[in-house]
Structure formats: structure tokens, C-alpha cells
Phi, psi and omega in degrees: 000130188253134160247163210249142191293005177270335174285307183317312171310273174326275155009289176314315161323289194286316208246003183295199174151133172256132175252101185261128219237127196265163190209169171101187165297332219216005211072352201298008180225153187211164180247114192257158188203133187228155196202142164226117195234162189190185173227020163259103174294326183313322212260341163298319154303345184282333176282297157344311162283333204256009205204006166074358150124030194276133161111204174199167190240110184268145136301091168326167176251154226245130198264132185277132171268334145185178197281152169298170146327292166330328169106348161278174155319074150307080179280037153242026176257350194272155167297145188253114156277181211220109172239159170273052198265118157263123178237340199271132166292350180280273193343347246222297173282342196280303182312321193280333175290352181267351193258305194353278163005295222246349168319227241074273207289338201262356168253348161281308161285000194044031193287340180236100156253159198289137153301187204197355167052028143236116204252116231234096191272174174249094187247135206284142168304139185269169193284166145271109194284133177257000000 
């Protein structure tokens, strides 16, 4: 199935997130994480493939969509999602340089700009153990 980088871009639109994400003592190091989640396993291998195998396609743990009588949380009523993950950071870019164009909502609000991966986190002090 060949898709065109403007479906991706919708997909992304609707269903995406980039996550930056910090580590270390002091913050100095960090992690990007791109994410496409869906409950069509297909079409998410299909973004997978069309992007050259870069990332990988997990099962979510499958989430309750409603309650019994009872009032609880049936998680066997809910639909088994499916994400799309990218973590390597060139990879990471390479996709959004490749969707960017074709963006709307996430350019419309500017929640997404391409990095520049130098990332400065803000990490709070740890207590000091006595």
C-alpha cells in the first residue's frame, strides 16, 4: 500500500505526539519519542513501511471505553490500540521533515517545530538524604 506524505501528515494531525523527553542527574541528556496510535493495525504498518521500516508498531494496552452495571471499568469492551513509535532522534526528524508541508493543526497552533535537538530540561533539585 503506497501512501502519500499528506495522509501521513492527517494521521499525525489527528492522532500524533512528540515527546521530549529528559534523563540524567542534572538533565543533561534527553530523549524525542514521535508516536502515531490507532486501533487499524494495518495502516499503522503501512506508515511503517512507507517511511522504510524506521520505528516500530506496538500493542497498547487496551483501554475500558465503558462501564458495567456496576460502574466499573470493562477493559475487555474496549478496542486494542496499536502505536507507531519513533525514538531515534535523526529518525525522529526525518519524519516531521518529511510530514511538515502537509501539517494544519500542529502549525496552526505551533505546538510543533522542527528542533534543533539541543535541549536544555528543567529539572527540579533532589532533596538532600540525611
Amino acid at each position: 500500500m503506497g501512501l502519500e506524505p499528506a495522509y501521513v501528515a492527517g494521521l499525525f494531525d489527528g492522532e500524533g505526539t512528540v515527546g521530549i523527553y529528559c534523563a540524567g542527574e542534572n538533565g543533561e541528556y534527553f530523549s524525542v519519542k514521535l508516536q502515531i496510535a490507532g486501533t487499524y493495525k494495518p495502516m499503522l504498518a503501512a506508515v511503517h513501511e512507507h517511511f522504510g521500516g524506521i520505528g516500530s508498531v506496538y500493542a497498547q494496552k487496551r483501554q475500558a471505553l465503558s462501564r458495567t452495571p456496576r460502574g466499573a471499568f470493562d477493559t475487555r469492551r474496549g478496542r486494542q490500540c496499536w502505536k507507531w513509535v519513533v525514538s531515534n532522534r535523526p529518525e525522529v526528524g526525518f519524519v516531521l521533515r518529511a510530514i511538515r508541508p502537509w501539517l494544519i493543526e500542529r502549525r496552526r497552533r505551533r505546538t510543533l517545530r522542527l528542533p534543533s535537538w539541543t535541549v536544555k530540561c528543567r529539572v527540579a533539585p533532589r532533596p538532600k538524604v540525611q
